[in-house]
C-alpha positions in Angstrom: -17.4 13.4 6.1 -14.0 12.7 8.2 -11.4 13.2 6.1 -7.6 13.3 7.2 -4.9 14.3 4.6 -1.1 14.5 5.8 1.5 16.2 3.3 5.0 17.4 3.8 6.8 14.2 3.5 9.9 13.5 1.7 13.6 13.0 1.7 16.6 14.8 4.0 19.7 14.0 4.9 20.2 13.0 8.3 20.1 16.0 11.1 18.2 18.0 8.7 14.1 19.4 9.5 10.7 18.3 8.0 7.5 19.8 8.9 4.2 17.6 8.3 0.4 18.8 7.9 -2.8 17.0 8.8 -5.2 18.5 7.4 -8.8 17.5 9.3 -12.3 18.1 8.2 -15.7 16.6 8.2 -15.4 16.6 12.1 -16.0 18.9 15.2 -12.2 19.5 16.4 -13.6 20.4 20.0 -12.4 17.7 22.7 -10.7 15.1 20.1 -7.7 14.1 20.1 -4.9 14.0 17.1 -2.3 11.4 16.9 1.4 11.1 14.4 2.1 7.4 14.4 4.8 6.3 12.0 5.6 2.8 10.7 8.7 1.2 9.1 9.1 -2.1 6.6 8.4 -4.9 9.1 7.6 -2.7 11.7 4.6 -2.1 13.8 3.0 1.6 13.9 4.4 3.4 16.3 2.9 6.6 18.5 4.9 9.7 17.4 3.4 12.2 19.3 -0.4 13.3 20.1 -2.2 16.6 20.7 -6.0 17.2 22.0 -8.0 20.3 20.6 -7.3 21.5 24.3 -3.5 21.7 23.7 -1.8 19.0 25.7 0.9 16.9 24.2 2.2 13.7 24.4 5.6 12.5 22.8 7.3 9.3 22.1 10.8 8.8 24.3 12.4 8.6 21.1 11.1 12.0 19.8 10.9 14.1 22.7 13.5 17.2 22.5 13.7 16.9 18.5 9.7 16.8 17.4 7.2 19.0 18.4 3.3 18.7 17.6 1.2 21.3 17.0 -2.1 22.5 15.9 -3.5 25.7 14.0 -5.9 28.1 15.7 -8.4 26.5 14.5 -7.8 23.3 15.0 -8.1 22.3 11.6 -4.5 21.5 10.7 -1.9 19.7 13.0 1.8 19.8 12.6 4.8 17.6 13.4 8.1 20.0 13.1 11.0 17.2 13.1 14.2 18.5 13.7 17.4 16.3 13.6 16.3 13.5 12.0 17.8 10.1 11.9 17.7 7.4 9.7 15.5 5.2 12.4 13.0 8.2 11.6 12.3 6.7 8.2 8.5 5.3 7.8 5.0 6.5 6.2 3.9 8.7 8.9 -0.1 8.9 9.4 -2.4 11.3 10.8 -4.7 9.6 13.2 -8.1 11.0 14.9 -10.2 10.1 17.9 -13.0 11.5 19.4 -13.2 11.9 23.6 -14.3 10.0 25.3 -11.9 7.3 24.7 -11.4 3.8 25.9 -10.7 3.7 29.7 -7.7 1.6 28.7 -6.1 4.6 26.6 -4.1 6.3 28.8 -1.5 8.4 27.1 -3.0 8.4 23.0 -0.3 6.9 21.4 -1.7 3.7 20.7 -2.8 2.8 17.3 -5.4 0.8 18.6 -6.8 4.3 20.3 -7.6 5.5 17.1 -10.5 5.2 14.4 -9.8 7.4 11.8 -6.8 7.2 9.9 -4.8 9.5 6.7 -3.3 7.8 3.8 0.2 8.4 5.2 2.9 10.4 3.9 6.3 8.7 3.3 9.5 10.6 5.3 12.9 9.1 4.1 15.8 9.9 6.3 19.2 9.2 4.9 
């Protein structure tokens, strides 16, 4: 079965670090692609960052230079290492998953709508 489960969230005072896990199984993690996408009260979900089992990374303008998303050897884990966190971080962040190929109209993976399998979301308060 697909099954995505992100941990590591919590509380931290502004400028401070978090690291996240996703934690994939129930899927080949050859030539898929692995999303963060965050979302605030009243806000839509918004593309963190995304990595495909290859290795290539995309990142949000408002990330790049203090995230960084990564994956374990065997591609069964991915990170998100925030670094100097800001209030306007705060959301429940989720895990997402895709399989290649994607939809033509998917261009850079940080779309929600480029998705199909979703984690429950882990809440990261920034404050």
């Amino acid at each position: 079965h697909v099954q995505l489960v992100e941990s590591g969230g919590g509380s931290v005072q502004a400028g401070g670090s978090l690291r996240l896990s996703c934690a994939a199984s129930g899927y080949t993690y050859n030539n898929i692609y692995m999303a963060w996408f965050r979302q605030a009260p009243g806000k839509e979900r918004e593309g963190v960052a995304r990595i495909h089992s290859a290795g290539s990374t995309r990142y949000a303008d408002s990330v790049m230079g203090r995230f960084t998303i990564s994956q374990d050897s065997d591609k069964s884990t991915m990170y998100l290492q925030m670094t100097t966190l800001k209030p306007d971080d705060t959301g429940i962040y989720y895990c997402a998953y895709m399989p290649a190929p994607t939809p033509t109209t998917c261009t850079n993976m940080l779309e929600a709508s480029c998705y199909n399998t979703w984690g429950q979301g882990t809440q990261v308060t920034v404050s």
